[in-house]
SERO-4910 file (N, C-alpha, C, O; in steps of 0.05 Angstrom, whole numbers):
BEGIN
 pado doro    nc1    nc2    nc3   cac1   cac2   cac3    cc1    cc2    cc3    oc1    oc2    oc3
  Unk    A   -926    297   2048   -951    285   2038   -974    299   2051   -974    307   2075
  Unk    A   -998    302   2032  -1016    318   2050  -1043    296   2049  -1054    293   2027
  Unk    A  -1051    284   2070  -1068    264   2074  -1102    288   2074  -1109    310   2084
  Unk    A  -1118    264   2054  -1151    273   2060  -1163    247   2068  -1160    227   2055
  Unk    A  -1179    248   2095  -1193    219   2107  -1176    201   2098  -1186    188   2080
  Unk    A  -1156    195   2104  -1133    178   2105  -1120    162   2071  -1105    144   2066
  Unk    A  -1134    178   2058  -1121    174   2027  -1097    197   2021  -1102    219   2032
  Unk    A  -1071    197   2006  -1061    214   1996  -1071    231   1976  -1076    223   1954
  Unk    A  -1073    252   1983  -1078    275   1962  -1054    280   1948  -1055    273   1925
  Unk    A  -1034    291   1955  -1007    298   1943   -983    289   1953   -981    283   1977
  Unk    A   -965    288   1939   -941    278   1958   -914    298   1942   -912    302   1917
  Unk    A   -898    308   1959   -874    328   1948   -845    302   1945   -838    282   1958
  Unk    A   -835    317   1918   -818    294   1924   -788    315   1927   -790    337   1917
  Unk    A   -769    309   1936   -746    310   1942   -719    308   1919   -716    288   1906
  Unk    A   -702    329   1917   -686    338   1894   -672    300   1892   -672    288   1871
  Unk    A   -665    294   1907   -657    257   1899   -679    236   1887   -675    216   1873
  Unk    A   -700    245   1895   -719    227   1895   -731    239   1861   -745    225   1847
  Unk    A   -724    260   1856   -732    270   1823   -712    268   1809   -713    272   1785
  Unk    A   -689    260   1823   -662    253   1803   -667    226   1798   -664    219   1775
  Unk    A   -678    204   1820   -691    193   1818   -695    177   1789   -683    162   1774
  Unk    A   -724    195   1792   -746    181   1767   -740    194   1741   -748    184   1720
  Unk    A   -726    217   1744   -719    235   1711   -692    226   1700   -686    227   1676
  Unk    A   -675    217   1718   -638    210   1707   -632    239   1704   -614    236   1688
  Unk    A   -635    259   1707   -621    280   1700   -607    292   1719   -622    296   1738
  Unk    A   -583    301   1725   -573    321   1738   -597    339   1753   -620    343   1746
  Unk    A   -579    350   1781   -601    367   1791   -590    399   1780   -604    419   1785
  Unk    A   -568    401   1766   -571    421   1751   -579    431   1715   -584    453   1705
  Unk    A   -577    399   1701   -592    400   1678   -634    404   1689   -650    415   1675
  Unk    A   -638    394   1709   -658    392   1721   -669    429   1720   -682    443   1705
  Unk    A   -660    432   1736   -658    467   1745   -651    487   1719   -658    511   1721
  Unk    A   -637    479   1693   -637    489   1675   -664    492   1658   -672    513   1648
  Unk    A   -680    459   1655   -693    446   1640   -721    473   1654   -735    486   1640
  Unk    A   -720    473   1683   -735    491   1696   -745    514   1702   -766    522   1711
  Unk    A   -720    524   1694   -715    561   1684   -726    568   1657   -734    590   1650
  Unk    A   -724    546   1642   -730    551   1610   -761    543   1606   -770    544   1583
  Unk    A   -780    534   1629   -801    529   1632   -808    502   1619   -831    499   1611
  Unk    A   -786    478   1616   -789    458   1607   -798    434   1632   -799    410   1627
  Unk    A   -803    447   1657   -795    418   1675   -809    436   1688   -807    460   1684
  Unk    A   -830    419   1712   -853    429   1732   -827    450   1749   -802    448   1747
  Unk    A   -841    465   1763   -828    482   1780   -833    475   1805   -851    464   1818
  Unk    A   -813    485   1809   -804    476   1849   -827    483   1869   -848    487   1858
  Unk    A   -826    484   1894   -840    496   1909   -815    492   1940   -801    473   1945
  Unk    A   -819    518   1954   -806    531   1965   -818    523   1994   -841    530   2000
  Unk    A   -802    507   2014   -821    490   2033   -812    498   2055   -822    491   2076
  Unk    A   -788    518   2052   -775    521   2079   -740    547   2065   -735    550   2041
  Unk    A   -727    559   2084   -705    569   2066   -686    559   2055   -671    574   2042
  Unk    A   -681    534   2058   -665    509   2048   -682    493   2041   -673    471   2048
  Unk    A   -698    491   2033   -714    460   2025   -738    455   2013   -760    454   2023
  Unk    A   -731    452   1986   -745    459   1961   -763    426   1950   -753    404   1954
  Unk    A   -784    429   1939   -790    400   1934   -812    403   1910   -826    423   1910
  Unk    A   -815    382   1890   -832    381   1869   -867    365   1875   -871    346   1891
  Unk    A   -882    375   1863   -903    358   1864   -905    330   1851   -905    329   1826
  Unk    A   -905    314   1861   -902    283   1849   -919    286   1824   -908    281   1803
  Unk    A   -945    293   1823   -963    292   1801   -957    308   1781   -971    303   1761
  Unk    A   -945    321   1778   -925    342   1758   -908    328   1748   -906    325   1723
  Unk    A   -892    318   1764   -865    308   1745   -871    277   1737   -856    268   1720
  Unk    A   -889    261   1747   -900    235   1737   -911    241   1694   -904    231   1673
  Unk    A   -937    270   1702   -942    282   1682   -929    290   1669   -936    295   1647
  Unk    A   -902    296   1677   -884    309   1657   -866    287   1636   -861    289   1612
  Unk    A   -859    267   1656   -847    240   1644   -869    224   1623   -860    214   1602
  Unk    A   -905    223   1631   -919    217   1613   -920    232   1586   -933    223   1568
  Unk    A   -911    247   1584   -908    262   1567   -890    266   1542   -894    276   1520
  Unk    A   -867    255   1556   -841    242   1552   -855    215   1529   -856    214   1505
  Unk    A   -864    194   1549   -870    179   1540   -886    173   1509   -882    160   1488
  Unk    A   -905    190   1521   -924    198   1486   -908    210   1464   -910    199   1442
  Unk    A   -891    230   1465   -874    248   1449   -854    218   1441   -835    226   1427
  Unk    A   -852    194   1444   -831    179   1438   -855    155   1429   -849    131   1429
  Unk    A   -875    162   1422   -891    142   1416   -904    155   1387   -913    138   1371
  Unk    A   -905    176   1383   -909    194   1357   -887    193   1337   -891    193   1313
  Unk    A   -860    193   1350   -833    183   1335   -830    157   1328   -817    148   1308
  Unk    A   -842    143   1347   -831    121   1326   -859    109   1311   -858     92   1293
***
């Protein structure tokens, strides 16, 4: 999390914690990712990779509208 005057600015979330909120595999995930369908990673360490919360929130809103045009 990266704090400004004690509000969150961003928060990274964690390959569980995006399996989480998406239900997908962390390798349908990583597919969905390569094909430029799903926010991209960020590289935090040489083992330890994490998403921007505001990305993949936006990405699921998105979700949401695309299933609101269908029906």
């Amino acid at each position: 999390m990266l704090f400004y005057h004690g509000e969150i600015v961003m928060r990274i979330l964690s390959k569980r914690q995006v399996k989480e909120l998406v239900l997908y595999s962390p390798q349908h995930t990583a597919r969905l990712e390569k094909a430029g369908l799903f926010p991209k990673r960020v590289q935090l360490g040489p083992n330890r990779v994490g998403w921007v919360e505001s990305e993949v929130l936006e990405w699921l809103e998105q979700r949401l509208a695309q299933r609101e045009v269908l029906n």
